[in-house]
N, C-alpha and C positions, 0 to 999 in steps of 0.2 A: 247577826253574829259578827262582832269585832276579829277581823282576822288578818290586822294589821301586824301584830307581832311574826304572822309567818314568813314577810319577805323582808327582805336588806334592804335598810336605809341607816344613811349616817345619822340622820336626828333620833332616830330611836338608839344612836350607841353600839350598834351591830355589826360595825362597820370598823375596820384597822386599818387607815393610810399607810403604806409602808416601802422603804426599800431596803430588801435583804442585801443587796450589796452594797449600800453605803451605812446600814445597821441603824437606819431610823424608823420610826414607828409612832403612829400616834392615830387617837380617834379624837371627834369633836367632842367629846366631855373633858379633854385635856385642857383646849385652848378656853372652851367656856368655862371653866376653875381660875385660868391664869387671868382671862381677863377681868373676871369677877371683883378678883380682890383688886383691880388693879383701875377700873372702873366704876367700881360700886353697884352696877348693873346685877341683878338678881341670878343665881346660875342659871336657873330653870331657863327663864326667857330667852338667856343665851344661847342652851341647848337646841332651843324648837328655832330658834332664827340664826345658826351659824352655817345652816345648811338648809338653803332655798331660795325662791324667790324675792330675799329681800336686801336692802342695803340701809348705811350708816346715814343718816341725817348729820352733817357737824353742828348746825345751826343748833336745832331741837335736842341733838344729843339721843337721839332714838331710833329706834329699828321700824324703819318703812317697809310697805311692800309695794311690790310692782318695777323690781330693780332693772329687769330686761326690757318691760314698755316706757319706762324712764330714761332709757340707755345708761345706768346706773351699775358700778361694780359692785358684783355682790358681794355680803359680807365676808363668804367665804373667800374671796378670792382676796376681798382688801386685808383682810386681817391675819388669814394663814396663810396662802400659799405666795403673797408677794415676800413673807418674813422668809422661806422654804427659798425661790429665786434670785432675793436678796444674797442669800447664804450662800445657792452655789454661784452668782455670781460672781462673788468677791474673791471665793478660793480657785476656782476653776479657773475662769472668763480671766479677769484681772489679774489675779495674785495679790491684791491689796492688801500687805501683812499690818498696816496699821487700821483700815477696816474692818479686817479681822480682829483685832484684840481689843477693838470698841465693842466689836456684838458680843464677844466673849465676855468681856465685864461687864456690859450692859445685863447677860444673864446670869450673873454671877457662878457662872463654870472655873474648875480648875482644871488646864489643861496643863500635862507636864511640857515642860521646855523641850524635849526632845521631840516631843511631834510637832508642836508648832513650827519648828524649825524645820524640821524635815522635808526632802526635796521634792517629794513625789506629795502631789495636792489631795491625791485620793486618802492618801495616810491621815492628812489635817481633816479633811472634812469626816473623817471616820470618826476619830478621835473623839473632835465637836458635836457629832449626831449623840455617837452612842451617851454623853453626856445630859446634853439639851433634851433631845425625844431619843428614849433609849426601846428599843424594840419589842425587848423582854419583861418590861416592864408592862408596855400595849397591852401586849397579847395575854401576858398572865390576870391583867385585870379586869377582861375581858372577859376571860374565861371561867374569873370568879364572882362578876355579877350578872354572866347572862345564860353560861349553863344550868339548869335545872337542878336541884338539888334531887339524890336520889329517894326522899320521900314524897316526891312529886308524882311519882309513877302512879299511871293512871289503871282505876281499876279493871278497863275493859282488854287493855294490853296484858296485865299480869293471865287475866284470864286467859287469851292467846296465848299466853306463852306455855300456860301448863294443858291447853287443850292440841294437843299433834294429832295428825291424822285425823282432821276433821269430826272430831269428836266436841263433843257439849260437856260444857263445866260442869253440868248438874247428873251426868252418867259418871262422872269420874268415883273413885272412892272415897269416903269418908274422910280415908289420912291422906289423899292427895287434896282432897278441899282445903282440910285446914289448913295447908299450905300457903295456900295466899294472905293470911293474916302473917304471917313471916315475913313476907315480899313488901305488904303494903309499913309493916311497921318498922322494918331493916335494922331490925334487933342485930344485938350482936353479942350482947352477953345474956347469959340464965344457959343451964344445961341441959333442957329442953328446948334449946332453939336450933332448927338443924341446918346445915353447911349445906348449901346449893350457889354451884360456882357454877357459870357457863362459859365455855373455850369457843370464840367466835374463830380461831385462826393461829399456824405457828409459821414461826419465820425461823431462819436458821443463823447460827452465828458461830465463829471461830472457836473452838474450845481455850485457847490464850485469851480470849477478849473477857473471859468471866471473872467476875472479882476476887476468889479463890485463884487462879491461878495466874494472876499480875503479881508483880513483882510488889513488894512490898517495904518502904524503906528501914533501914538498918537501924539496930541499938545500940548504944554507947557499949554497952557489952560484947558486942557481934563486933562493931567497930575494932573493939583493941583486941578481941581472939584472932581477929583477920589481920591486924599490925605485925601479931609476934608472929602469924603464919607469915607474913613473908619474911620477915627477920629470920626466921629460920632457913625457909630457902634457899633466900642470898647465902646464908654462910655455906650453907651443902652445896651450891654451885660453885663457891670461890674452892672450898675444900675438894670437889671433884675437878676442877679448871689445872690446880696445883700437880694431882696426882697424877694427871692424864700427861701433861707435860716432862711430868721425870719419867714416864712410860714411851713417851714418843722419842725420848733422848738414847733409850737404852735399845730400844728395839726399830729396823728401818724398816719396818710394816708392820706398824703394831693394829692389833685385831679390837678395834672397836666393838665395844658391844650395843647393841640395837638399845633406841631407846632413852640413853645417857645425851650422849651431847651429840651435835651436827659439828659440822668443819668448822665451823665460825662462833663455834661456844656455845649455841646456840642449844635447849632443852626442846629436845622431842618427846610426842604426847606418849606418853606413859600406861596412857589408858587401855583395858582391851579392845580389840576391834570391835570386837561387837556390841560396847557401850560408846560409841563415837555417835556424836548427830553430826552428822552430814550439811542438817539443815536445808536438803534438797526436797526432802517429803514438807507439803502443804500442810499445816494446822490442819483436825478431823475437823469437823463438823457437828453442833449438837441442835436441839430444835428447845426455842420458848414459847409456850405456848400462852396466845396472849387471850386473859382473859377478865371478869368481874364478878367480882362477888354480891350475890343479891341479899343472901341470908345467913347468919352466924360471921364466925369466925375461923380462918383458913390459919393454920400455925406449920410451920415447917416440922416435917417428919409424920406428916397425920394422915391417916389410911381414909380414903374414900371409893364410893361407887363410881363408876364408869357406864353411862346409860349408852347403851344404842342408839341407832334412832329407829328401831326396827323393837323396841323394848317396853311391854307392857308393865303399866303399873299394878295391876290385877295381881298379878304373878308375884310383886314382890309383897304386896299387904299378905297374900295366901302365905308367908313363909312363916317355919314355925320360930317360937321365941326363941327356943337354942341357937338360933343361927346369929351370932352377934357382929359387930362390923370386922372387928380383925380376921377372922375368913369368911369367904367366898362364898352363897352357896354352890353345891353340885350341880348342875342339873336344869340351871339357869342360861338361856339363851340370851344372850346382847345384855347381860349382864359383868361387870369385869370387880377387881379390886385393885385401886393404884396405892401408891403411896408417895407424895408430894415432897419431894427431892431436895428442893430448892424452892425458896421464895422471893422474887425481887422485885424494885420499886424501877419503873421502867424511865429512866433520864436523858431521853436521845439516843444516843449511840453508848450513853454510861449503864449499868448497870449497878444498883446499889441489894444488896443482901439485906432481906426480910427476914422476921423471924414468925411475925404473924399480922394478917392484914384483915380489917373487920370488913364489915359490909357497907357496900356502896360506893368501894373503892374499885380500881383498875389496877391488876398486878402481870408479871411473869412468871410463871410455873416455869422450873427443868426437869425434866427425867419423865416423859406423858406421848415420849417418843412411841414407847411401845405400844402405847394403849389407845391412842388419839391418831386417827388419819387425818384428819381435816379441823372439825369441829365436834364438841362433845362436849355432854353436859354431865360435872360431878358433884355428888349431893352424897351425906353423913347418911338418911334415908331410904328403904329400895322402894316407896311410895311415893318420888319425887318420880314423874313424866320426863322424858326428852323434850327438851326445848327443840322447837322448830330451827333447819338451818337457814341461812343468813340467805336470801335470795339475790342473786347475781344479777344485773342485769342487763351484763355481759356474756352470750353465750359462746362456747367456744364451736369452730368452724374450719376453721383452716387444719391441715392434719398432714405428715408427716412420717415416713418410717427411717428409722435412726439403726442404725447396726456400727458396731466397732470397726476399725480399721482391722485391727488385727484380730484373729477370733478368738485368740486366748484369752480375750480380755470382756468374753460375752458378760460374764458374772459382776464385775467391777459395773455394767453399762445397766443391769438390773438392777443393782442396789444404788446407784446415782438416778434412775429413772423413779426410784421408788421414793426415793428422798424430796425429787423434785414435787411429786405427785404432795407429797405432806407439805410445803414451804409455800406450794402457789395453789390456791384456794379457786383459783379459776382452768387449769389446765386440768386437761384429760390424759391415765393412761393406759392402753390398749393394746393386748397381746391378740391378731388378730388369728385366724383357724390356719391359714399360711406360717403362722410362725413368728411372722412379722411385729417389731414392737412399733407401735404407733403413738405419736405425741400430735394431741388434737390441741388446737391455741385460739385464743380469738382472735388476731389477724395478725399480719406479717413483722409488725414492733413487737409485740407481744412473744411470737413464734421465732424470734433472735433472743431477745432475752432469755427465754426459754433454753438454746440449746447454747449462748455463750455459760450459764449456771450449770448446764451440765457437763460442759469441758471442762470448765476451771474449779469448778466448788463442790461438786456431787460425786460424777464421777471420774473425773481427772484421765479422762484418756484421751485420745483422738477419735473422733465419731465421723461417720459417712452417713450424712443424710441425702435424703432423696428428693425427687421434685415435690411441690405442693400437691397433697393430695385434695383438689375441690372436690366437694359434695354437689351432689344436681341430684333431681328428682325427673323422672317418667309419668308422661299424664296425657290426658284428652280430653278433647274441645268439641264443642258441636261443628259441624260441618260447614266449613265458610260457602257464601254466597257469591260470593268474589273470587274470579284469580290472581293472580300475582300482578298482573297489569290493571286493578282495579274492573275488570268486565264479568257481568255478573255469566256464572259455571253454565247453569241450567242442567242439560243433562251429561255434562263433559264430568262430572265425577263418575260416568261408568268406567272409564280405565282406570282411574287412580282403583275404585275398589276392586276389579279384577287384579289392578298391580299388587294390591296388598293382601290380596288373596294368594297370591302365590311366592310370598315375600316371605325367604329364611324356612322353608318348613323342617330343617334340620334333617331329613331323613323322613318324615313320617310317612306313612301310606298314606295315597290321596284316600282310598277307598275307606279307613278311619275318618278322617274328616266332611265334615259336608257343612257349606258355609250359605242362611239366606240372604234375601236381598237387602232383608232390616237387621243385618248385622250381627242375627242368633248362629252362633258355632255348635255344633253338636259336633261329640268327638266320640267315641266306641275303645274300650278297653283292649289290648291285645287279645287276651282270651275271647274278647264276644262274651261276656258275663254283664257286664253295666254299661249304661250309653246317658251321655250329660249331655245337654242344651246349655251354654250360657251366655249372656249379652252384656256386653259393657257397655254403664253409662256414664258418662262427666257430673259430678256430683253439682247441687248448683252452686252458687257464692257464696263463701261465708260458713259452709259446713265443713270443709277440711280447715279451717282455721280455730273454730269449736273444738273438734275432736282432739288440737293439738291442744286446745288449752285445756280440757277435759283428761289428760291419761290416767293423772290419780283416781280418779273417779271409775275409769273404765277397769285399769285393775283393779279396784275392788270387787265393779261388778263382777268381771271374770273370776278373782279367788273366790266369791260365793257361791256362780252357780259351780266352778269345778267343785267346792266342799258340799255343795246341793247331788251333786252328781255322785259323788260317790255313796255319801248316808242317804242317799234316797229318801229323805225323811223332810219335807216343807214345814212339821207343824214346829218342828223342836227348835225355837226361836233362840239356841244360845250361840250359833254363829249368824244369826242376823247382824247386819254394819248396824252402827249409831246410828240414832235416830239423826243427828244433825247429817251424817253422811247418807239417810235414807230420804232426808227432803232436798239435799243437794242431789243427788241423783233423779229427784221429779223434778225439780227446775231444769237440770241437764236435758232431759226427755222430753220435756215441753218446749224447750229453746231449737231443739231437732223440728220438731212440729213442725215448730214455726218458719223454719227454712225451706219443707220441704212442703211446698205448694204446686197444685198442679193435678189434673187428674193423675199424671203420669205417676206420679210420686203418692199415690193414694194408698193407704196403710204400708206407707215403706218403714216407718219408725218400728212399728210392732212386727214387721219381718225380719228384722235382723239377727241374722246367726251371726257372726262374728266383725269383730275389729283386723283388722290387719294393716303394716306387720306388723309380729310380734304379740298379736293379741290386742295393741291398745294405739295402733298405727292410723292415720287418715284413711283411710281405705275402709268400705263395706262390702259384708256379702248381704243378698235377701234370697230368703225363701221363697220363690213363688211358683212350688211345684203342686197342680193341683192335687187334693186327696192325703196329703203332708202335712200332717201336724210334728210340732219337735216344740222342746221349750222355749219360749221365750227367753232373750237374756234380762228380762226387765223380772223377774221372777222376785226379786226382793222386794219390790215397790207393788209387786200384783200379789204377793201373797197366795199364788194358782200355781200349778202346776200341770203342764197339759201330760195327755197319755202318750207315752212311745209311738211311738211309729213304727212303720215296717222297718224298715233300713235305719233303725236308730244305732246301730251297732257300727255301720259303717258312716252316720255321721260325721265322726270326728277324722276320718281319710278327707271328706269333702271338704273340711273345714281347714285342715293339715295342708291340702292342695292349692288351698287360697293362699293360705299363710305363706307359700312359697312363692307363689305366682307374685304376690303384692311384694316379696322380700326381693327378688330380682326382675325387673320388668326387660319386655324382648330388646327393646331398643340399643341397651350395654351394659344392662344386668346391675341398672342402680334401681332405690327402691323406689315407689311407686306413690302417687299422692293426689288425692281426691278423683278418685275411680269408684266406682260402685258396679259388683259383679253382682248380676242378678239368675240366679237359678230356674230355669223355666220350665226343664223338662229332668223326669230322672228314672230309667227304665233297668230292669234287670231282666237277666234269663239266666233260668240253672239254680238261682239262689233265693234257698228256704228258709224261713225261721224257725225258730225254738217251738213257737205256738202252730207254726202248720204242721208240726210231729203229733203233735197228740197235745192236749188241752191237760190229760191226766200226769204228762210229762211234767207239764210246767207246775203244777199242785204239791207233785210230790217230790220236786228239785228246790219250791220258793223256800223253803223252811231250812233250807242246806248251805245254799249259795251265801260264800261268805262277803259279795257287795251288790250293789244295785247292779253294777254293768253286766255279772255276770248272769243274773234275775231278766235280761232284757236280751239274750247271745240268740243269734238268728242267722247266724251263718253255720255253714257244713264245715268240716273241713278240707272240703273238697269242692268247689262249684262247681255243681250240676250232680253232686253227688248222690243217687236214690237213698233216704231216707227210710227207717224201720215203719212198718204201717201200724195204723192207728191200734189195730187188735195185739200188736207183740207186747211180749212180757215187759213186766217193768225193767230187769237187768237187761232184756237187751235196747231198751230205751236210753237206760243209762250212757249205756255205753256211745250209744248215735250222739246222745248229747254233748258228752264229752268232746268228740269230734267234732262237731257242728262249732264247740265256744273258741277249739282251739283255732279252727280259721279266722277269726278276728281279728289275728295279725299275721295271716297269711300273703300267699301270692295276690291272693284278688283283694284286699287291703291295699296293697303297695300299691297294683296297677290303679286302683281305682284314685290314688293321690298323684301319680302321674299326667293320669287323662285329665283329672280336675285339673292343674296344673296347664297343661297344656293348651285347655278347652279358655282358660282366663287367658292364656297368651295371646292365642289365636283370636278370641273377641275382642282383646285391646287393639292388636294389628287393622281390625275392622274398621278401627275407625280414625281420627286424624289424631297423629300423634305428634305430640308437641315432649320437648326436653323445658324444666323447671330447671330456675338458675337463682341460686342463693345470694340476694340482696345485701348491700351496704348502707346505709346512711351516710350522707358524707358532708357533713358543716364546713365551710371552706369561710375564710374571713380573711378578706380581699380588700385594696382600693379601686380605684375607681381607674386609676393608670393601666389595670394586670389583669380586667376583668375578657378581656378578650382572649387573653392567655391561658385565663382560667378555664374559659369556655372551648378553646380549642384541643386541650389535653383531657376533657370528659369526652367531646366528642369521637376522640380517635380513639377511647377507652369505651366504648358505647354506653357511657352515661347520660343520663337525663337528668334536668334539671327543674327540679320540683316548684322551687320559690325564690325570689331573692328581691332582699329588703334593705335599704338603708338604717342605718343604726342615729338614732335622732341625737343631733348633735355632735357627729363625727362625719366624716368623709366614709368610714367603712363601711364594706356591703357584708353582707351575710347571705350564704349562699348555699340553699339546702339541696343538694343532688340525691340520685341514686344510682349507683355503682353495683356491676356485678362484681362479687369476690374474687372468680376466678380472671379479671383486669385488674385487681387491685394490687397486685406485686408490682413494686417501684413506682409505685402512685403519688407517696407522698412525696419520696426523691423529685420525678420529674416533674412537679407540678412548684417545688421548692428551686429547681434551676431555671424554669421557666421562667420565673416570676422575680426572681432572685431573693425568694426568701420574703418577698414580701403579702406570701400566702400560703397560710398551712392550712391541710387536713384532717378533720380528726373522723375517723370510720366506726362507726355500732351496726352489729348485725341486725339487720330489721325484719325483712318476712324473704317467702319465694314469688318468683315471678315468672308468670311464663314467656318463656321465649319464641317471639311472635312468627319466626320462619319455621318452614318445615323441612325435621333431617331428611327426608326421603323425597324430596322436592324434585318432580319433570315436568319438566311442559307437556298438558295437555290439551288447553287448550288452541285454539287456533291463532288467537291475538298473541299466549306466550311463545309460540315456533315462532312469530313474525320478530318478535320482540329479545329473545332469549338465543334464539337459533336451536336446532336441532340435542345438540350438547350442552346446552345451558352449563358452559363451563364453569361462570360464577360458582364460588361456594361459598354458601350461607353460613351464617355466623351459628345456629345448630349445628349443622354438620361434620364444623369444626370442635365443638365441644365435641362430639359423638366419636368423633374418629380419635381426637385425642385419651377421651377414658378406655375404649375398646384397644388401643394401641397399650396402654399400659396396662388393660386388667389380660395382654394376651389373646384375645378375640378375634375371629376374623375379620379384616379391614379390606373391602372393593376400593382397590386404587389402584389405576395404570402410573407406574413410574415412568415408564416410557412407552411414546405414542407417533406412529410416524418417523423411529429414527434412520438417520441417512448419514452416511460417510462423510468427516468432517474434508476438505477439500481446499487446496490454496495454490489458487492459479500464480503466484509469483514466482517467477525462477530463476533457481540458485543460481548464480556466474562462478 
């Protein structure tokens, strides 16, 4: 497969030499034209040898190769860029103005006399470029022999585009199929062809700056109405000038009236106050939304759909004919109706006014404010799918909470945060359960720009922002072999785990918990009704990295078994996922397998109760309590459904208890990432189910009960509550039952998502816990002079350095680090003083890393007392993450401020 066309090189013409500041431009199909004719040489040949290995024969008159084993100039350099250093050296270097007007006529340019002349050199060489290679010229031809024409669209993309949510082109509907013969043919007339525009993004821009409301020059008409207006004027001024004067004569205080004239003759504004501009209020703000038309024809004033990206096509083929496009229908989710306000041809920073633009073009919609957050796809059709959005791949990281100065001004700071969240296609924004509004950015350039747009352009107020909010993750490691001085532990880890046996228990009773030696926590409910066993494990490499790239997938599976779980019904296949999303989910479950090797991990994939957090988070629970059946979360792909269990009613408390555990970890209540809570034990007392009342209960309640969960209720409402015996009537059955379904979100519910909760805290403390620190990328392009410079300001930032490589054919090095985020504030600054600017950084957020010390770090062993001392004052670069998030989320922090102090003293005396 030829697949030279996909990278940059100047002989393929892909390539624009250029300098925007002195406004020249050029590629080598320019100079192989000029010297073609000028030559007789063929273009073609010229093209493939103006750029490479070769040079000029003068003798033969022909293109050699082997110009650098010859020691030979190559052609490029003889034939373009000496004529390029010729040029500025004559106007720069020299000044040579009769040089200059040799090359001028030599290329037969007209430049005007007044630049030539002019004093300043950059003026004349502007002049002469944009002439000679003019830039606009480059780049526009460029753009029209090497962009794709839009009937080039390939068939397996259109399909993507109309397949979202991991669905297959051949489930879709009939009228969404036919669709893609629209896309591939990019029709644009017949009345049958339908309007599918996609809005990748808007940007905001001044309401003066739109071509409607510039100023627009005057007509010979307008011209002479505005002549005899002032003609008129003047004489009412000269005529009040006059009158005011025999009034000032006749009276020595005479009572000016507001308005007329000032002391000096002078006309005050006449206007009412409250038609005055000031000119102090900022131009509003409006949003364009920038977008392309794939199908039909887009004309200004023309009513379109509005798809979600949450919007089924099913839904809109289902609709009946009455419903025609000028209304909406009712009833329709992620469905909208816009109407296309404005149409313009986008010019740089001009805007030109459209009236209608066909397909295959790139336009700007105005008025899509209301209806468009980010990106959205609008189609004449409701059988047209959401196009997939634009994937980033930039995520955002860095985060932030912003509050007004003043508080009156809360409301101006929501509506400028909401504006921002529409303009920047990569920013996050988040009102968190505090209250708090939060602007999440991807790193520190990014997170200015961010919040100078919301002073000056959004919300125009004054803002108090807060310190950088870093994210860090909670996790554990198998047990090092080693201590801190490199000597192997043996049995010196009994104190660390008696330490972390008694580390923070908040208050609980010892007599609840009981901890063994392999690190199973059993914890007991207040009441003494349920008792959990649970053990954490360190998941192994590569499977929290899965699961993150996995969540679509995981929500699915989640929305199907919660819709399994309620219609209790496996056979009725019409919320089954797509077949493409049901074989993506066995490759997902197969790729799990494969990680998880070992006896230890032997049917861990088919144990899994849940993801956490949030349902679709790194984090596992498993099932492994003997005699416990529950479903499967693979139930889509197994086509099974297992039988309830005893405790299936308190399930989802067990599952609720993880989800919290995983959502706040002990260490400083950030979330938690590649743990795995395994369920070992799970004991009750006191509590019955539905089926130990009587068998004839459950018979003559299944035909009643209006969903599955409540077909499966096996709790009292009361634990330990005696139950009607098997002989009582059916009313008073009823009525036990009753009772029994209402405790299912009783006391003993709650406690038991407590203990679970707890029981996962308490097994994580178990074992060695490490804090997770969110990575940088950081490309640094250095010389060879600064590289020590470079290396000194990673080190003192605790970065590491990945690779670094010479760049062939330059002195520059290229230097790949890894930086944690939370050093990366003033990164790029100090590393730009350092060097003096002769090395920048550019940062991409790349994965997590664990951070190799431990927050809770003593000396246990005997080599670390010899080594550390007693106090092991040192603190670890964790300990300092830990104390600083606990510090700000409020948390208790173990810190002597003062140790040993003694009365300051000064034996000097006064005279």
């Amino acid at each position: 497969m030829d697949d030279s066309s996909l990278y940059f090189s100047p002989d393929q013409g892909n390539v624009v030499f250029a300098s925007a500041l002195d406004g020249w431009g050029f590629c080598v199909e320019h100079f192989a034209r000029l010297y073609a004719q000028k030559t007789g040489v063929k273009m073609e040949v010229l093209r493939k040898t103006l750029w490479g290995d070769f040079y000029l024969d003068p003798k033969a008159k022909k293109m050699m190769k082997g110009a650098q084993a010859k020691g030979k100039k190559p052609v490029f350099v003889q034939l373009v860029l000496e004529n390029v250093w010729a040029l500025y050296d004559a106007i720069i270097n020299r000044r040579d103005k009769d040089k200059v007007e040799k090359m001028v006529a030599s290329q037969g340019l007209k430049i005007p006399t007044r630049d030539m002349k002019h004093a300043d050199p950059k003026v004349v060489l502007s002049s002469i470029c944009s002439q000679w290679l003019p830039l606009a010229h480059a780049v526009l031809s460029m753009v029209c022999s090497k962009l794709p024409s839009p009937l080039e669209i390939n068939v397996e993309r259109v399909e993507r585009l109309l397949c979202p949510h991991l669905r297959r082109f051949e489930s879709l509907p009939i009228e969404t199929q036919a669709l893609k013969e629209s896309f591939l043919a990019c029709r644009s007339e017949g009345s049958d062809v339908p309007v599918i525009v996609f809005v990748s993004k808007q940007f905001a821009v001044d309401v003066k700056s739109l071509p409607q409301n510039q100023p627009r020059p005057l007509t010979q008409d307008e011209l002479s109405q505005r002549k005899e207006q002032a003609k008129r004027r003047h004489a009412d001024r000269l005529a009040r000038k006059r009158s005011t004067s025999k009034d000032r004569a006749e009276s020595s205080s005479p009572a000016r009236e507001p308005g007329l004239l000032t002391g000096h003759g002078e006309d005050v504004n006449m206007e009412q106050p409250g038609s005055t501009d000031t000119g102090d209020e900022d131009p509003a703000q409006c949003f364009i939304a920038f977008a392309r038309v794939y199908s039909g024809t887009v004309k200004r004033g023309q009513r379109l759909y509005v798809m979600g990206p949450k919007y089924n096509p099913v839904n809109g083929v289902q609709l009946p004919e009455s419903y025609a496009l000028p209304e909406c229908p009712t009833g329709m989710n992620h469905l909208r109706l816009c109407v296309l306000d404005d149409l313009f041809l986008l010019m740089g920073r001009e805007l030109e006014v459209l009236e209608e633009v066909p397909a295959g073009n790139v336009l700007g919609i105005g008025g899509l404010e209301e209806h468009v957050l980010k990106s959205a796809t609008l189609s004449s059709t409701a059988a047209c799918p959401p196009f997939l959005p634009l994937n980033l791949e930039v995520l955002p990281i860095v985060r932030v909470a912003v509050e007004p100065t003043h508080p009156s001004q809360m409301a101006q700071l929501v509506r400028g945060m909401r504006l921002l969240n529409q303009a920047d296609s990569c920013v996050e924004v988040l009102i968190q359960e505090s209250g708090e509004h939060v602007l999440v950015t991807a790193g520190e350039v990014h997170l200015q720009r961010c919040l100078d747009d919301l002073r000056q352009r959004f919300a125009k107020i004054e803002i108090d922002v807060s310190a950088p909010i870093i994210p860090f993750r909670e996790t554990i490691i198998r047990r090092p072999k080693v201590d801190m001085v490199n000597e192997d532990m043996g049995s010196q880890n009994l104190f660390a785990i008696q330490r972390r046996r008694g580390a923070k228990t908040e208050g609980r009773l010892s007599e609840d918990i009981r901890v063994e030696g392999d690190g199973l926590v059993t914890v007991t409910t207040p009441g003494k009704e349920c008792t959990v066993s649970v053990r954490a494990l360190p998941l192994p490499e590569g499977v929290p990295h899965l699961l993150e790239e996995s969540v679509e997938l995981i929500r699915s599976i989640e929305q199907f078994n919660s819709t399994l779980h309620e219609s209790q019904d496996v056979s009725s296949t019409q919320e089954l996922p797509e077949q493409n999303t049901l074989d993506a989910i066995r490759n997902f479950k197969r790729d799990l397998e494969d990680r998880f090797q070992g006896m230890k991990w032997k049917n861990a994939v088919s144990q899994i109760c849940s993801f956490g957090p949030r349902r679709c988070g790194p984090n596992l629970l498993l099932n492994r309590v003997e005699g416990y059946t529950r479903p499967s979360v693979w139930q889509c792909i197994e086509n099974i459904r297992c039988s309830a269990g005893t405790y299936r009613d308190y399930d989802n408390s067990i599952v609720s208890g993880f989800q919290l555990a995983t959502l706040a970890g002990p260490i400083c209540e950030e979330p938690m990432r590649g743990v795995c809570f395994s369920l070992e034990r799970w004991e009750t007392r006191g509590v019955q189910t539905v089926r130990s009342v009587s068998e004839g209960i459950a018979e003559v309640k299944l035909a009643s009960l209006p969903s599955g969960d409540e077909q499966q209720s096996d709790t009292d409402s009361e634990c330990g509550r005696s139950t009607a015996k098997e002989g009582g009537s059916v009313a008073g059955s009823e009525r036990s039952d009753e009772g029994i379904r209402s405790d299912r979100y009783g006391s003993c519910s709650g406690q038991l998502i407590s203990t679970m909760k707890d029981a996962c805290r308490f097994a994580f403390q178990m074992k060695p816990q490490r804090m997770m620190a969110a990575m940088y990328t950081c490309e640094i392009q250095a010389t060879a002079d600064v590289l020590g410079k470079v290396y000194a300001v990673l080190s003192r930032r605790e970065g590491r350095v990945i690779c670094e490589e010479m760049r062939q054919g330059s002195a520059v090095f290229s230097i790949r680090a890894s930086l944690p985020v939370a050093e990366s504030f003033g990164f790029a600054e100090e590393i730009r003083k350092r060097t003096s600017g002769l090395a920048s950084p550019q940062l991409v957020f790349s994965h997590w890393e664990v951070v190799t010390s431990d927050p809770y770090w003593v000396p246990t062993t005997e080599e670390e007392y010899l080594h550390f001392g007693e106090k092991a004052d040192s603190e670890t670069q964790a300990k300092k993450y830990v104390m600083a998030v606990r510090k700000r989320k409020g948390l208790l922090v173990e810190e002597q401020v003062v140790e040993h102090a003694e009365k300051q003293r000064t034996h000097a005396r006064k005279k």
